[in-house]
Every structure is written in C-alpha cells, then in structure tokens.
N, C-alpha and C positions, 0 to 999 in steps of 0.2 A: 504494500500500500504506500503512495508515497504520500507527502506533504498535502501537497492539495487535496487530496481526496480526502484525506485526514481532519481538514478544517472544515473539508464540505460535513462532513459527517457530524461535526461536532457543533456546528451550524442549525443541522436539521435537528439535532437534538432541541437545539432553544424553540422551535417550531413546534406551536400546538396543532392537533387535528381537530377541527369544527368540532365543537359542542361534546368531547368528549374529556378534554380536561389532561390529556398528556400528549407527550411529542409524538414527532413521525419517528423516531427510531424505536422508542422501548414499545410501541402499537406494532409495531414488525409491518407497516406501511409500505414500506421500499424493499421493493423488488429488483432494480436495477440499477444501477449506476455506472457507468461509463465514461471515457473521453472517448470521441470519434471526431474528426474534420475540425479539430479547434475546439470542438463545443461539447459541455457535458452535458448526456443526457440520463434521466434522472425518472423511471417509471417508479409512482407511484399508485397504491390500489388501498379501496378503500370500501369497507364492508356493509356499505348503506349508498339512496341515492343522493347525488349531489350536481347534476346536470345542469341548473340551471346556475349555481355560483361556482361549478367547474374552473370557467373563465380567470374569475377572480381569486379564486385563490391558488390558481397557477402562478398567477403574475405576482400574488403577495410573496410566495417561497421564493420567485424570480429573483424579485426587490432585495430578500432577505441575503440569499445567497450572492448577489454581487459583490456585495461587501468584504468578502473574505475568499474570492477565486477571481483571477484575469482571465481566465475562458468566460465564453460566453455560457448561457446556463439553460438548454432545454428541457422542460418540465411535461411531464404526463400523466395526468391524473385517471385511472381508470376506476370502474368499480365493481367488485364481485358480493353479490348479495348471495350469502348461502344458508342451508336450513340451520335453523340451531337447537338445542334442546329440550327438549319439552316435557312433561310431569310424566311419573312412573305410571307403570301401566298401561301409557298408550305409544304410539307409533307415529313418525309422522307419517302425512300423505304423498301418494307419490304425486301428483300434479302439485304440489302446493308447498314452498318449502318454510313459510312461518304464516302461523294462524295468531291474528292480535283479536283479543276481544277490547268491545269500547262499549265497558258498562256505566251505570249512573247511580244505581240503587236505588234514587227514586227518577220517578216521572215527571216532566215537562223543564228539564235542564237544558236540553239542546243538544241529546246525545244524538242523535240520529242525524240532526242538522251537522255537526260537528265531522261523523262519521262519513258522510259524503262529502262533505268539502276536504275530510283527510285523502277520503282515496285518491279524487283528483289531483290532487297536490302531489304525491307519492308519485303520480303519474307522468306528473308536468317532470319531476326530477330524475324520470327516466327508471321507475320499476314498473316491474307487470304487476296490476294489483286487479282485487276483486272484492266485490261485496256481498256478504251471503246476509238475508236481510232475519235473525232469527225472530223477532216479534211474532209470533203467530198468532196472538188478537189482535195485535194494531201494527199492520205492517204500515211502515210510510217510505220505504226507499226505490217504490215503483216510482212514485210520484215527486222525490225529491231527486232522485236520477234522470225522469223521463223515461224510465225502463218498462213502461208498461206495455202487454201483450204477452202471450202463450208461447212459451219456450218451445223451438221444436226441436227434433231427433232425427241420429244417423241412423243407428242400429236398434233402434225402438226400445234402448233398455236405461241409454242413459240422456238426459234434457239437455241442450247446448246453453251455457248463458246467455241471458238480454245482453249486447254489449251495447255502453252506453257512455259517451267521452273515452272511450277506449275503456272503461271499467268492467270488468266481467263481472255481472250479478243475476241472483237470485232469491227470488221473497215467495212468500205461500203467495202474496197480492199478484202475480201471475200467473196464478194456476186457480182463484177464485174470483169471480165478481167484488167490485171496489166493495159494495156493499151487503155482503155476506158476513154472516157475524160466525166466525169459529167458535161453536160452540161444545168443546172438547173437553175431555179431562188429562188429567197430567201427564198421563202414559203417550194419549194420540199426541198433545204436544211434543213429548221429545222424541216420537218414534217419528215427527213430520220435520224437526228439525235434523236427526240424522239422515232422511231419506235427500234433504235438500243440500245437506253438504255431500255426501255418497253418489248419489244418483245425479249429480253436476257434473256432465263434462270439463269439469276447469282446466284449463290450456297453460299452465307451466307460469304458474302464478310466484312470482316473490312475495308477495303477501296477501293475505286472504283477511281482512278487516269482516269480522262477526258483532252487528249491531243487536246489541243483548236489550231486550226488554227491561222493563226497570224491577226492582227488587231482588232476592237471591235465592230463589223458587226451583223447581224443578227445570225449566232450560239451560239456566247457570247453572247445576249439581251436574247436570248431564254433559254441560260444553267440557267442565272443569274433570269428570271420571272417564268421559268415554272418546273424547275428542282432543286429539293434540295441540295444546297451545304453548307458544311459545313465549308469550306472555301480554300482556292485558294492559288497558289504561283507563282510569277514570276520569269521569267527567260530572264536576260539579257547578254550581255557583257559589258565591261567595257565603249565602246566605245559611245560618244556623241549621235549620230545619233540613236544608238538602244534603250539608254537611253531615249531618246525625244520617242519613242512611248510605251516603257517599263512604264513609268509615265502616261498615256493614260489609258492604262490597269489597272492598278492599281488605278486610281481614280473613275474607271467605276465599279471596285468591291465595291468603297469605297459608291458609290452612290444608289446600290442596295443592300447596309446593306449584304453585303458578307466579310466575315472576311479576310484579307489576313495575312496569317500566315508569308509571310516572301520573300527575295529576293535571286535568284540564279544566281551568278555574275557565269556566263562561258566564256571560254577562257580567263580567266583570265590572263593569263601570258603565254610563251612559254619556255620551257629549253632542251636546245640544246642536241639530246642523244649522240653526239661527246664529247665535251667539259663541258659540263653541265652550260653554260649560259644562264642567265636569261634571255628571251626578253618580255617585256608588249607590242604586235604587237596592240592592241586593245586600247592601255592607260593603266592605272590604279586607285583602287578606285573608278571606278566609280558605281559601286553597292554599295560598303558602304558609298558614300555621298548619294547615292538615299535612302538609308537606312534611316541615319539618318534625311534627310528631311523631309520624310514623318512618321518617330517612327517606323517603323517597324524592322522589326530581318533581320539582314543578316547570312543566313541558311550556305552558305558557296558558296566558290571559288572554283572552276574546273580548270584546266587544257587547253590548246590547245596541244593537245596527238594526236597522228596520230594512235594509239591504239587503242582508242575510235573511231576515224569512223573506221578504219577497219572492228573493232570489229560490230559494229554495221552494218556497209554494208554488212557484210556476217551471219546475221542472229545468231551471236554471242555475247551479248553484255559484255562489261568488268565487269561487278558486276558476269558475268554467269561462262565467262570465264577464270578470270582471279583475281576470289574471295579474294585470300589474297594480291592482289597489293593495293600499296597507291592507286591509283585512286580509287577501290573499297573498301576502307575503307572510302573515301570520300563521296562516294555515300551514304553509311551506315549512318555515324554523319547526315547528310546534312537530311536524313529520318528520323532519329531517333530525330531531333530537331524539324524539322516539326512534326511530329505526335504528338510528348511532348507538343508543342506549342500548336495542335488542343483538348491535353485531358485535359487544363485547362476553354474549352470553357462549359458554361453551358451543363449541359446531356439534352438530351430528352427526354421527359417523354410522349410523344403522345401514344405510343404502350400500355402505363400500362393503358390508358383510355378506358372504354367499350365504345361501341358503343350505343348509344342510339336512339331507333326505338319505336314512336311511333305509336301505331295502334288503328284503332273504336274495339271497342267490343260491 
C-alpha cells in the first residue's frame, strides 16, 4: 500500500455514511479502490436506496478527499439491498427479500396515508417495493394508490399485483366491492391475510411495506408468528392518547423478537398556509420522548398538511404528486433512514443453504 492510498483511506474513515452514524470504512462500504489513468477510483456500495442524493454525496467524499491526494478522485456509489433477518420460526420469502410492517396501535394517525407515500418514496430512491394492504375491515390502499380493480392470473393459482406508480400491491378492496362490509371472525381474517401475501405473484421485491390495521389483534399475532418480518415501524402522533396505544405496538414487536426500526411522529405540528404559524394541535414531542424511552430512532416528523389527505383521497399521493415539495422530501429521509437502519441488521443467509433430502436406496 503506498502513501497515498494510505491517506485516502484514513480520509474515508473521517466520512460518515447517510443516516447511519459511522464511517465508510468500519461499514465495510468500499469495495474498490484503485489508481488507473491518473485518477483514483473508489467503488463504493451501500445497503439501502439512495438514488436520488447519489449525486451529492459522491461529490461531498469528492470534496472530502481532495484535500489529502493530487490525483484526481472518481467516486461510485452503488447499492445492494439484500434480505436480512427475520424472527424464529419463520423463513423469508423467496420473491421478497425484507417485509417492514407500518403499525399504529391505534386508528386514524395517518398510518396508511404515511404507508403509501413511504413506498413511493423507496421507489423514487430506486428499490423495488410493494404494498400488501393487511386491513381487512377497512382496507384504504386501493384508493390511496389508485390501485383499484380485480387482480388477474397467469396460471390460475396465483393473483398478479395492481401495479400502481410502479408499486406492487394488494388489498382484500380488490377482490370485494368498495362497499362490502367483511364481516368475518379472526381465523377468516388471518387465513385472508396469508392467502394475500402467498397467493401474490410478487416480482422480486426489496421491500414489501405491510399496512397493519390499528390495535394488536389477531392480524398483528399472525404477521408477527407466521410471516417473516424483518422489522417494523410505528407510527404515531404527538398526542397522549395515540401515544398510550403506539407503546402497545411496539412492545408487542418487542416480544416476538421483531426489530423495530424506529418511530413516525405524524401530524406533528400544523403551519398556517395564510400566515405561516406554527400550531402543535396534537402537542408536541411526543414521538421523541417515546423514542427515547424505549432506545429507539425517531425516523422523522410529518406535517398536519391538508395536501396530504387531499393528495391521498384522490388517489394521488404527495411523494407521487408532488415529488420535489418538503413534505416529499420528508417522506424520502424518513425511508431512507428506515431502510439504513434495517441494512445494519444481520443478512440472511437461508437461500445460500441447499436443501437437504434424504432418501432409501
């Protein structure tokens, strides 16, 4: 190794990687390093998406690294999203290499609004994602997708997703009339939730985003014993009362060794589009004391935006429609942390094991 290589390297050490809190070298980041034709080039790979600040933060290590090499300095950012691991007893899927739940604990926080504007977002950063809509009383991700109509089939056994802004999904709300009331007991419920993740063609998905109905009922007991997740986020508002069942949720992931990546404090605040004053109609803080209570990351604060339902009630959501506003730059960080957070978790290693069959001869 000579001199300059030597400085480059100790260079990339002072260099953090987005949102995760340590350098490019002890992250084992750097794949390549070289001199070729004058110039060093410098492959880096990174275990979450990051597509759309790519750009920038090539050119910030560029910056970095000047300062301490006379070659010039070519940078490459790639990213490999792989499955990671997920609670005993279950397997992951082979289409699917990490399943995030986005629970609430209670009802009308904005998880579902939240959970569509994540997948686009994830999407815009260049991962394959999908949304499996689990609510089976109150499905709304037909209609906050635009995903609505009758899934069809190649081989009559298993459904194709609605795709929908490139998002792969499916809800019971396409395979019943808008206004059919499921009027089922707990077994049809989660034997109509495995059928919907099983019975989905999903096309080699990097995440698969599972919108959990509110409380910690039998869809939750069954995502959390029978279906492989890799780990989970909540989503609250600031307010006491949501708090008190958002903490529910979250110790119930904590009980079936499900990872929870982190907290999504919504409706955060209100500012006024007259005057531009601030109102916390909900309180405040109250996601990052829950945070802090229990160690976990708060992923980020949202808004109370009358854009976002809009957006969302008419089958448009703001990361879709409305790509370079703050809010949909929120949406972005708030994915891009989550995902960072989930590519630190142990890999998987199940798929590289053969199968072993033994037989008489």
């Amino acid at each position: 190794m000579n001199t300059e290589e030597e400085k480059l390297i100790e260079a990339l050490k002072t260099i953090e990687v987005p949102y995760l809190n340590s350098n490019l070298v002890d992250l084992e980041t750097i794949k390549e390093i070289a001199l070729s034709d004058n110039t060093w080039r410098i492959e880096l790979e990174f275990g979450f998406p990051i597509k759309t600040y790519k750009a920038t933060v090539e050119k910030s290590i560029v910056e970095k690294l000047k300062t301490v090499v006379e070659h010039d300095i070519r940078i490459n950012i790639k990213q490999k999203i792989e499955a990671r691991s997920v609670q005993k007893g279950t397997k992951p899927l082979k289409e699917i290499k990490n399943v995030i739940a986005v629970a609430s604990g209670k009802g009308g926080v904005g998880k579902s609004t939240t959970t569509a504007n994540l997948a686009i977002a994830l999407e815009q950063e260049g991962a394959t994602v999908g949304v499996l809509d689990a609510d089976i009383y109150g499905p709304s991700q037909t209609k906050m997708l635009g995903s609505q109509g009758k899934p069809d089939t190649r081989d009559g056994k298993k459904m194709l997703p609605i795709i929908s802004y490139n998002i792969q999904t499916i809800s019971i709300g396409n395979l019943v009339e808008e206004d059919t009331p499921m009027i089922w007991r707990g077994p049809m419920v989660t034997g109509a939730l495995e059928q919907l993740l099983n019975e989905t063609a999903w096309d080699n998905l990097d995440y698969l985003l599972v919108d959990l109905p509110p409380g910690t009922g039998d869809i939750q007991l069954t995502l959390c014993q029978k279906i492989p997740v890799s780990g989970a986020v909540i989503v609250t508002t600031p307010q006491d009362i949501a708090l008190l069942d958002a903490k529910k949720a979250l110790k119930m992931f904590e009980k079936v060794n499900v990872s929870v990546l982190g907290i999504i404090e919504n409706m955060s605040m209100y500012k006024c589009s007259q005057c531009g004053h601030v109102e916390h109609i909900f309180g405040s803080d109250g996601g990052s004391t829950m945070a802090k209570q229990y160690g976990v990351d708060l992923l980020g604060q949202l808004p109370l935006d009358i854009d976002i339902r809009k957006n969302a009630d008419g089958g448009r959501p703001t990361t879709a429609f409305q790509p370079d506003s703050e809010i949909a730059l929120n949406y972005r960080e708030i994915g891009m942390k989550m995902t960072a957070k989930l590519s630190m978790k142990a890999k998987d290693h199940s798929s590289k094991f053969p199968n072993i069959v033994v037989q008489n001869t």
